[in-house]
Every structure is written in C-alpha cells, then in structure tokens.
RODO-2510 file (C-alpha; in nm, 4 decimals, decimal comma):
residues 88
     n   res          X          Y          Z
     1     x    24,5373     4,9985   -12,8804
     2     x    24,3572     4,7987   -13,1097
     3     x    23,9354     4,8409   -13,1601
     4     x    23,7524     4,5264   -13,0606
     5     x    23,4186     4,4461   -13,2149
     6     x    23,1497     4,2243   -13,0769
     7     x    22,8508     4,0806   -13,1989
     8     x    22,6074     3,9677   -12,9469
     9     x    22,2835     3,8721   -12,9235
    10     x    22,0716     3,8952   -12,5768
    11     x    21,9132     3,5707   -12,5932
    12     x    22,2863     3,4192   -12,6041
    13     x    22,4013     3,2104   -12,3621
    14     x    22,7771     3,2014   -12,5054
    15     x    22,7080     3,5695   -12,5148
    16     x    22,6694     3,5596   -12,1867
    17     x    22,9611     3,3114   -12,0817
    18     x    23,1902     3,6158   -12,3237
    19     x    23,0902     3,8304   -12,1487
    20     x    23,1468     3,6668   -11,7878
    21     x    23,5157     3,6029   -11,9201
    22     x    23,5258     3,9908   -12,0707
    23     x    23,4370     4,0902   -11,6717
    24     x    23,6854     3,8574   -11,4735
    25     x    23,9752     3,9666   -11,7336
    26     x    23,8942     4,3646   -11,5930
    27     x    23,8657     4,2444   -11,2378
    28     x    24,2219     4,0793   -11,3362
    29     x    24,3498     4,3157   -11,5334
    30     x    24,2294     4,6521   -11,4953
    31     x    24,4299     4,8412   -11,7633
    32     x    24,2190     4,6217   -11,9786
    33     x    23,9072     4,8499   -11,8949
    34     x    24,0979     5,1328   -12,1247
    35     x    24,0144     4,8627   -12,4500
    36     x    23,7990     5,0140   -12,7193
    37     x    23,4920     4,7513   -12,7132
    38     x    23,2155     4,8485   -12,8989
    39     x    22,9346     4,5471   -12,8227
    40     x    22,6881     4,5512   -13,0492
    41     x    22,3465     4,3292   -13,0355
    42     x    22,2892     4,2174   -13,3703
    43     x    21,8871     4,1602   -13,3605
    44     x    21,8962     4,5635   -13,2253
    45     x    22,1351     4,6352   -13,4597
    46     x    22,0624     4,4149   -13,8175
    47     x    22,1755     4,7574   -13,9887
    48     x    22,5320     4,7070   -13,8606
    49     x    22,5198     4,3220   -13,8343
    50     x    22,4452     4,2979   -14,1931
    51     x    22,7656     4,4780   -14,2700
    52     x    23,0142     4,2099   -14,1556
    53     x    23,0767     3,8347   -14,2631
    54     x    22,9842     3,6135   -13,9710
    55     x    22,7019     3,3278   -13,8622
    56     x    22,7043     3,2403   -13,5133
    57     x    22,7659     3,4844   -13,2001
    58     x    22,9506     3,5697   -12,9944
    59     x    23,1613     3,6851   -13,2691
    60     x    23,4997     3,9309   -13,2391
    61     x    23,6471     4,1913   -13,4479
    62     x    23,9951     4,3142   -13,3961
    63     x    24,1111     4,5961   -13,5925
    64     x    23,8514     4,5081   -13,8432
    65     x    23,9445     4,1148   -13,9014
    66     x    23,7445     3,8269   -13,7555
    67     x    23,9287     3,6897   -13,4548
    68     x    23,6630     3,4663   -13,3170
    69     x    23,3681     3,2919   -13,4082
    70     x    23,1097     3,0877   -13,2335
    71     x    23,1655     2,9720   -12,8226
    72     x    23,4284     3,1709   -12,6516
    73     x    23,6686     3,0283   -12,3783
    74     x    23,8462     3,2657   -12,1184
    75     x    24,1812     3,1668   -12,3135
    76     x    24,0413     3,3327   -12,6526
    77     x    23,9003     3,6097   -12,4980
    78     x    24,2363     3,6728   -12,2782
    79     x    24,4212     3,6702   -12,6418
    80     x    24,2032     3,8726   -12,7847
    81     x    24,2367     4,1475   -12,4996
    82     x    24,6123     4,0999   -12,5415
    83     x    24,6767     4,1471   -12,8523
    84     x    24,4061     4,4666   -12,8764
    85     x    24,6054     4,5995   -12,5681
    86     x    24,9898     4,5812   -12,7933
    87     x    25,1196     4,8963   -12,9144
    88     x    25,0380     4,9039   -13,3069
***
C-alpha cells in the first residue's frame, strides 16, 4: 500500500466534504480502513505544512507526489484510495 497525505485545515468546508467522501468510501469499502492516512491540519501543523508545495486545501499526497489540489469530489478521492490500495 501506498502512504496518503492530507492537508487540512479545520475551518474547511471542502475539508469537510473530503472527509465525508473519505468516510462513505470505508463504509463502502472496508479494506480501505487498512490505508496509511496521515491527516494533518496545516494551521496546527505550519512546521510540516511548510515542508510541501501546495496553496489551497484539501490537498493529497500519494507516495510523496501531489495527487490533488483544491475541492475534492467522491470520484478523486475513490482514485486516490485505489490507487494507494495497488500492490507497489
């Protein structure tokens, strides 16, 4: 599996709409509850924020590369759990 890293922000409401979509996809798919997600809040966080090239949350990290950027859709996030899920 690949690592999936989000950037978040509380006051978000596309955060929140990610999120929603991240939640129905394990109710769906429960094997997709074994997915490294590390969800990290970016005003909490400004340390680790800083670190990575983005401008608008929600924003996605697979293995390391920007995936998505900006308002999610349940489509994106269902790719994005797919292709972290794929044997390397």
């Amino acid at each position: 599996m690949k690592k999936i890293l989000m950037f978040t922000m509380e006051s978000c409401p596309y955060c929140k709409e990610a999120r929603k979509y991240m939640e129905e996809l394990f109710d769906k798919y429960p094997e997709y509850k074994e997915l490294d997600i590390e969800i990290i809040d970016e005003v909490e966080h400004p340390d680790i924020a800083d670190q990575y090239d983005y401008y608008y949350v929600p924003t996605y990290y697979l293995d390391g590369e920007k995936f998505h950027e900006g308002i999610p859709n349940c489509e994106m996030v269902a790719e994005l759990f797919r292709k972290a899920y794929e044997e390397v």
